[in-house]
ROSE-4610 file (N, C-alpha, C; in Angstrom, 1 decimal, always signed):
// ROSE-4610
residu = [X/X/X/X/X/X/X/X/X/X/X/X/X/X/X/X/X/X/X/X/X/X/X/X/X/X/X/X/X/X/X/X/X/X/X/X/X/X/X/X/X/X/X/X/X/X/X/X/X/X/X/X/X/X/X/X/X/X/X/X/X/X/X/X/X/X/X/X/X/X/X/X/X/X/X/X/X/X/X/X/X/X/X/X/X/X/X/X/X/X/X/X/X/X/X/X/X/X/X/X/X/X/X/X/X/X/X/X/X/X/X/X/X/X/X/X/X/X/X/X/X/X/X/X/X/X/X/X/X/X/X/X/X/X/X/X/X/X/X/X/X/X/X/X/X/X/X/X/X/X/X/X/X/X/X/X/X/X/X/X/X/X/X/X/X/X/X/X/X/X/X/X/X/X/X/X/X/X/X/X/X/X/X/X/X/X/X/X/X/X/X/X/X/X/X/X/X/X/X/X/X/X/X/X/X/X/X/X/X/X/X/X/X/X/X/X/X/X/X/X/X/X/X/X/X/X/X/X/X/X/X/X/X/X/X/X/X/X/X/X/X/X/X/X/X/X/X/X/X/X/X/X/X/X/X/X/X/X/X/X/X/X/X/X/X/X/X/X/X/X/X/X/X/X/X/X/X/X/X/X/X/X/X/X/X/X/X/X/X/X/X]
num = [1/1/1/2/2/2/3/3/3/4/4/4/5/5/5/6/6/6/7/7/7/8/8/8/9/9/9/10/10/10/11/11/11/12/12/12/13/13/13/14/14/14/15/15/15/16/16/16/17/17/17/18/18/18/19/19/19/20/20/20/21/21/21/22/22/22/23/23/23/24/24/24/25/25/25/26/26/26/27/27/27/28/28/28/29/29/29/30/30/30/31/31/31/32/32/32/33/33/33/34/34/34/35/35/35/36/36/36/37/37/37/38/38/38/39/39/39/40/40/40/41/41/41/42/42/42/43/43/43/44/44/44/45/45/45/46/46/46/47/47/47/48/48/48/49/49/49/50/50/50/51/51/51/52/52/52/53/53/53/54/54/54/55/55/55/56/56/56/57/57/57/58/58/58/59/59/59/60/60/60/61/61/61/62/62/62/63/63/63/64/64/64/65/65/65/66/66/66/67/67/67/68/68/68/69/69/69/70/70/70/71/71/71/72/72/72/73/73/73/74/74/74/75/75/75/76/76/76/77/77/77/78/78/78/79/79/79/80/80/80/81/81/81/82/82/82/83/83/83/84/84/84/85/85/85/86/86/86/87/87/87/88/88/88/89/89/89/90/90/90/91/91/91/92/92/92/93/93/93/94/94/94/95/95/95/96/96/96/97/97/97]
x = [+11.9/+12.6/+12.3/+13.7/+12.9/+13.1/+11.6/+11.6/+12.8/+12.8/+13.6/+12.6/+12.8/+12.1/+12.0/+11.0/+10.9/+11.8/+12.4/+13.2/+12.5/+11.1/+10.1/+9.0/+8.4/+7.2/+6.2/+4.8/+4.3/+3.0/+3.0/+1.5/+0.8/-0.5/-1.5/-2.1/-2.1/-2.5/-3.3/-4.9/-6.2/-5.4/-5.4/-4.4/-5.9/-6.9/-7.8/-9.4/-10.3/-11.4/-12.3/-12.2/-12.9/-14.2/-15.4/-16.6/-17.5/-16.0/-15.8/-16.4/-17.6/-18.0/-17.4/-16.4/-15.7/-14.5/-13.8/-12.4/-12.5/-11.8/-11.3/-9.7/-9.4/-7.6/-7.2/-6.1/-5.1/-5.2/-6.2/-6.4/-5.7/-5.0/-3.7/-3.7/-3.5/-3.1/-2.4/-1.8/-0.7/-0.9/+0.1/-0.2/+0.5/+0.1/+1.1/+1.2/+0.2/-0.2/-1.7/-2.1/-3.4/-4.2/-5.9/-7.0/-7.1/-6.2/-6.0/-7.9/-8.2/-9.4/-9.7/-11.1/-11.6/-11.6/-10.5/-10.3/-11.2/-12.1/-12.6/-11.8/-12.2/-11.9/-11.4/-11.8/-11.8/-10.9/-10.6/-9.3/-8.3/-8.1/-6.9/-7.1/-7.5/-7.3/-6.5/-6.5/-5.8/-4.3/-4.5/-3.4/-2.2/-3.1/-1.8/-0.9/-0.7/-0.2/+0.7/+1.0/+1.9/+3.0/+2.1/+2.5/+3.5/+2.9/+3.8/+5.1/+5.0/+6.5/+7.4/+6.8/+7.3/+7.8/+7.4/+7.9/+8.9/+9.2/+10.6/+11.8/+11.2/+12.4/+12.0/+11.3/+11.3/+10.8/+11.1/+11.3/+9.9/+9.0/+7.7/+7.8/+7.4/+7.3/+6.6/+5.9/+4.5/+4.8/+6.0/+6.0/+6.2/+6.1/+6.3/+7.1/+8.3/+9.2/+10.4/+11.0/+12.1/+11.5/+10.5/+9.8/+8.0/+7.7/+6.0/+5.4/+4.2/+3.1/+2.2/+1.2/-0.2/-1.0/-2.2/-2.7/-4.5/-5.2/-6.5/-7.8/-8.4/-9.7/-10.4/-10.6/-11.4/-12.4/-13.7/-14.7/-13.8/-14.4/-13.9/-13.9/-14.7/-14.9/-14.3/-13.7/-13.0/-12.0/-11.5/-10.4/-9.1/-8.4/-6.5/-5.8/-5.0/-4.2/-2.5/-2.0/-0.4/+0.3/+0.8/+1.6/+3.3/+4.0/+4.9/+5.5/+6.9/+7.7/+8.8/+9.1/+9.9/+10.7/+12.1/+13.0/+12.0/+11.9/+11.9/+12.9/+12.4/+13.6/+13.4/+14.9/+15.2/+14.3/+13.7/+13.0/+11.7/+11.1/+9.9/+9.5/+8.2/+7.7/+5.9/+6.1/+5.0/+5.7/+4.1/+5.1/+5.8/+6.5/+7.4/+7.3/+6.4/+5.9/+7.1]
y = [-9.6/-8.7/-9.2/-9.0/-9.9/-8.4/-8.5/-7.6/-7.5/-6.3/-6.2/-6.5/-7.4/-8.1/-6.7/-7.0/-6.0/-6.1/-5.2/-5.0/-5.1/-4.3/-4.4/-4.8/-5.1/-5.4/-4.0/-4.2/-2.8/-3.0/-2.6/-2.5/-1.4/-2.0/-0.8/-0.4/+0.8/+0.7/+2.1/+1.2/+2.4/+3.0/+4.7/+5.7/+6.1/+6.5/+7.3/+7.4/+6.7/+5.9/+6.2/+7.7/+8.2/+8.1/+8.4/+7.8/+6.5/+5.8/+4.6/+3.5/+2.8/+1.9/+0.1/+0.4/-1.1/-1.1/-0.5/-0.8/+0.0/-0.5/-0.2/+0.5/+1.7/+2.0/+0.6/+0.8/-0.3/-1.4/-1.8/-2.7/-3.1/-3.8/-3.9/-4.7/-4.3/-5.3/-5.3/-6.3/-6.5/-5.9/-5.3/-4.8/-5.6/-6.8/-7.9/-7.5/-6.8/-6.2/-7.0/-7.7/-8.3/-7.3/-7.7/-6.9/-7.8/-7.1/-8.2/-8.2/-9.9/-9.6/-8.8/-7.9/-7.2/-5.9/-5.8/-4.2/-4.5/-2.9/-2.4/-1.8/-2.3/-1.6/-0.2/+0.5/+2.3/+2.0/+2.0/+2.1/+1.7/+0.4/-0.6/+0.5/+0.7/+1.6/+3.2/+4.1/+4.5/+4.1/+3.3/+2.7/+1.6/+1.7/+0.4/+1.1/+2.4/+3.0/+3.8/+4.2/+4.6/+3.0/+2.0/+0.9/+0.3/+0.8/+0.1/+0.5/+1.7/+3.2/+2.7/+2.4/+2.1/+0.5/-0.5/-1.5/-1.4/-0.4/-0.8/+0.7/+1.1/+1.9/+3.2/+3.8/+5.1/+5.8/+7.4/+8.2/+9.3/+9.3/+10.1/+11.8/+12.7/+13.9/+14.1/+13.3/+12.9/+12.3/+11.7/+10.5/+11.1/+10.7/+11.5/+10.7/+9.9/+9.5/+8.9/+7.4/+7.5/+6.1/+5.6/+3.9/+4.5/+5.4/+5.4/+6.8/+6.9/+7.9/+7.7/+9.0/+8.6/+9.1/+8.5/+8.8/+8.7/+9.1/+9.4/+8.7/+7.8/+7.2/+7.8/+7.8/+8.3/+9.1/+8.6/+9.0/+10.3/+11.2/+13.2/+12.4/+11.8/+11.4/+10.5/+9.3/+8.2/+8.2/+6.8/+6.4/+7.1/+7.1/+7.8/+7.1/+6.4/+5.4/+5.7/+5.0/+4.3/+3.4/+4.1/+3.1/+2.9/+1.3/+1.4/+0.0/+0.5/-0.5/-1.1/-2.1/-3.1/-4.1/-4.3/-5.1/-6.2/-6.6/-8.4/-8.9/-10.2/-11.2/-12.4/-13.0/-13.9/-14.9/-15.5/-16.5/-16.5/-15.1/-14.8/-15.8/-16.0/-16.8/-16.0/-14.7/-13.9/-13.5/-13.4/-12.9/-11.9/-11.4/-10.6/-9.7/-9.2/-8.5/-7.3]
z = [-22.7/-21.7/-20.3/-19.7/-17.9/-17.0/-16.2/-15.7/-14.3/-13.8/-12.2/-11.3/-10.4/-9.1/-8.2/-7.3/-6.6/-5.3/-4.8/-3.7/-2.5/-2.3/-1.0/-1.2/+0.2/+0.0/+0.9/+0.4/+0.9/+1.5/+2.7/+3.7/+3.6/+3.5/+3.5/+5.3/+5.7/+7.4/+7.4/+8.3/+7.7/+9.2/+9.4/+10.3/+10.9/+9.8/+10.5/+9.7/+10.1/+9.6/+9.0/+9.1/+8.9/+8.9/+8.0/+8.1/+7.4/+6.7/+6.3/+7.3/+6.6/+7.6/+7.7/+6.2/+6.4/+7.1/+7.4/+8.5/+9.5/+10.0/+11.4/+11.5/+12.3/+12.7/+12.8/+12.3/+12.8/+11.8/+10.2/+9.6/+8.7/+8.4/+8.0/+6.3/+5.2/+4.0/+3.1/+2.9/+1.9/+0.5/+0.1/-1.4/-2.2/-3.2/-3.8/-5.0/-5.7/-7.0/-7.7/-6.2/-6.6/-5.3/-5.6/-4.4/-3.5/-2.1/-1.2/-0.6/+0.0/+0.3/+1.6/+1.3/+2.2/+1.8/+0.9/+0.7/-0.6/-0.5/-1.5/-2.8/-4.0/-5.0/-5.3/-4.9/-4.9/-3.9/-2.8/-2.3/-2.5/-3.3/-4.2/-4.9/-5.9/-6.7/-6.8/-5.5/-5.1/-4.4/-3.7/-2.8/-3.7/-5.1/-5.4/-6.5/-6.9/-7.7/-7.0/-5.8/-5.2/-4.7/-4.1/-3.7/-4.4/-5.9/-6.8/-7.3/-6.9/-6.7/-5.7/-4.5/-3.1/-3.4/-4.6/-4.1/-4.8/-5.7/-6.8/-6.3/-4.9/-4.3/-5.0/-5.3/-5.9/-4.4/-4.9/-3.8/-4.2/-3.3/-4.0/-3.0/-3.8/-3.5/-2.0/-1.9/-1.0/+0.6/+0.6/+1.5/+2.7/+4.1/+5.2/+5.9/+5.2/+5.6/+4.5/+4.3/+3.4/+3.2/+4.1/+3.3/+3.5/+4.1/+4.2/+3.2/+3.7/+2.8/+3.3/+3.3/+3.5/+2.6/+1.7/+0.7/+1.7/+0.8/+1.1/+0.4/+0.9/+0.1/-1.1/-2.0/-3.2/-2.2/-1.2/-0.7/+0.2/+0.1/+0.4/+2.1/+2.9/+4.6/+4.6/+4.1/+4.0/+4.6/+4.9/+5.4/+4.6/+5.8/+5.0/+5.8/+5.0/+5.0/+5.0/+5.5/+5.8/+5.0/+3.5/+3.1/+3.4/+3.7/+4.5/+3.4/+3.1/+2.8/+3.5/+3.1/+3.8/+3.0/+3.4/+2.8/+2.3/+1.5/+1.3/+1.3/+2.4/+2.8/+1.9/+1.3/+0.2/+0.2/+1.5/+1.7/+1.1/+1.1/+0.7/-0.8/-0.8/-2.3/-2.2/-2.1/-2.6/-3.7/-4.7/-6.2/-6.0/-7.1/-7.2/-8.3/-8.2/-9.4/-10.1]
């Protein structure tokens, strides 16, 4: 069976840092369907299951817009994050999960 390519691609953006001592506002990463480096586990882990909603065009209950969302770090103080999709352009050769 061949799967449907994905239509977007999707950024992860820490909004508010909470008392997370590894990022910074403003820290920006790709969600490809692999653990982009730097990001912790426990945050991929939350972040890439909506990511993966957002990259095949689905529309979540959640989102606070019609391409973003913001989801919240496992850790209760933790960072809360900006997920944002975007056309992929034909040129692109990140997989395509």
């Amino acid at each position: 069976m061949k799967c449907k390519s994905s239509s977007f691609k999707v950024f992860a953006t820490v909004v508010k840092k909470g008392t997370c001592n590894y990022y910074k506002e403003g820290d920006t990463f790709p969600l490809t369907g692999f653990t982009p480096k730097g990001l912790c586990d426990s945050a991929y882990a939350v972040l890439s299951r909506d990511a993966l909603a957002l990259r095949y065009g689905a529309k979540l209950p959640w989102q606070t817009s019609e391409h973003t969302l913001l989801t919240h770090c496992p850790d209760p103080t933790g960072a809360v994050w900006e997920l944002k999709r975007v056309p992929r352009e034909t040129t692109d050769t990140e997989p395509m999960h």
